[in-house]
N, C-alpha and C positions, 0 to 999 in steps of 0.2 A: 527913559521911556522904553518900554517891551517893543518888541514886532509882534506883528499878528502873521495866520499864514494866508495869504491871497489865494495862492492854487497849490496846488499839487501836482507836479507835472508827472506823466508817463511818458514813457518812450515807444516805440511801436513800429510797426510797419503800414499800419493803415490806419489813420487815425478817425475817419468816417465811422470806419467797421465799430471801433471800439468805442467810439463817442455813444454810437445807436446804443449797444449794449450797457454803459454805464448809463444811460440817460432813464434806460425800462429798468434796470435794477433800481436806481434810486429814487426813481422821479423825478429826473432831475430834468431842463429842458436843454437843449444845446444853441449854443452862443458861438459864433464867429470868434477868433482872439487873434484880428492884427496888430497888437498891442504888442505878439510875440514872437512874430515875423514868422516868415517860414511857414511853412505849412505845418498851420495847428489847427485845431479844433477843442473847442471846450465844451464841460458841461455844467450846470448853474444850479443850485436851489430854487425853485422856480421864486422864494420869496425874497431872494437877492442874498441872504447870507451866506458866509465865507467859512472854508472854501470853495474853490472850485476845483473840480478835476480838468485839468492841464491835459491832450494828446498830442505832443510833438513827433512827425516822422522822424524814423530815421535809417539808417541805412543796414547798419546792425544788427541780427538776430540776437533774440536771447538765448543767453547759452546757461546761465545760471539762475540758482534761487533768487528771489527778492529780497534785498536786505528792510525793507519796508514793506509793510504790504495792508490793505483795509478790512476790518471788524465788522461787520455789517448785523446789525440788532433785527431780529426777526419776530412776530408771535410766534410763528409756526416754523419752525425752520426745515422739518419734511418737508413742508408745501412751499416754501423758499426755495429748496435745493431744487427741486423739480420743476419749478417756477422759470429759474436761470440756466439751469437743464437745457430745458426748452429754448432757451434765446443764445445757446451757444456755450454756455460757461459746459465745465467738466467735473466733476466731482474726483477726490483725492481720494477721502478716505473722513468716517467719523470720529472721533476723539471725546472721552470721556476721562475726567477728571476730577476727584472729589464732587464737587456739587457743581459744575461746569461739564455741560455739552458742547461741542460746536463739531461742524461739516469741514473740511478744508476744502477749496475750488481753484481754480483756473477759469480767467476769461478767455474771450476766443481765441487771445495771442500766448495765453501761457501765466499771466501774471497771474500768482497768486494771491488770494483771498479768503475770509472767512464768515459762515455763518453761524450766530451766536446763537445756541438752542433759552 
């Protein structure tokens, strides 16, 4: 039998900060996670499907790239970027690729991300 993935954990310095921000990027709703000790915070599909995105504190700064990072499917992805803009993320830089667009970003803490044109 396979596993499936439950959550996805991040790491962070404030896991509130970054919950609000993943929850208006995705739609998603935020959940309590004592399930994962420690100070976490989640954030959920509001229709119950899996994953969830996991925000565990920790003491740590980031110091480097993500060796993981999430894809995010856009209509508009101008009005995406500027969208998440607005709620803190940062914009990289945009990248074009044979028949492939996308944005690169940073949430409020640095983690990087992408929006798919």
């Amino acid at each position: 039998m396979a596993s499936s993935i439950a959550n996805i954990t991040i790491d962070c310095a404030d896991p509130e900060v970054l919950a609000e921000f993943w929850a208006a990027a995705l739609g998603y709703v935020k959940q309590s996670a004592p399930e994962a000790g420690g100070d976490c915070t989640a954030v959920a599909n509001p229709c119950g499907r899996r994953p969830r995105l996991l925000f565990r504190k920790v003491s740590e700064l980031k110091v480097v790239k993500n060796r993981v990072h999430l894809d995010l499917a856009a209509e508009n992805m101008d009005a995406e970027v500027d969208r998440l803009v607005a709620r803190g993320a940062r914009k990289l830089r945009t990248c074009h690729e044979q028949v492939r667009t996308w944005t690169m970003m940073t949430d409020p803490e640095g983690n990087e991300f992408c929006i798919l044109g």
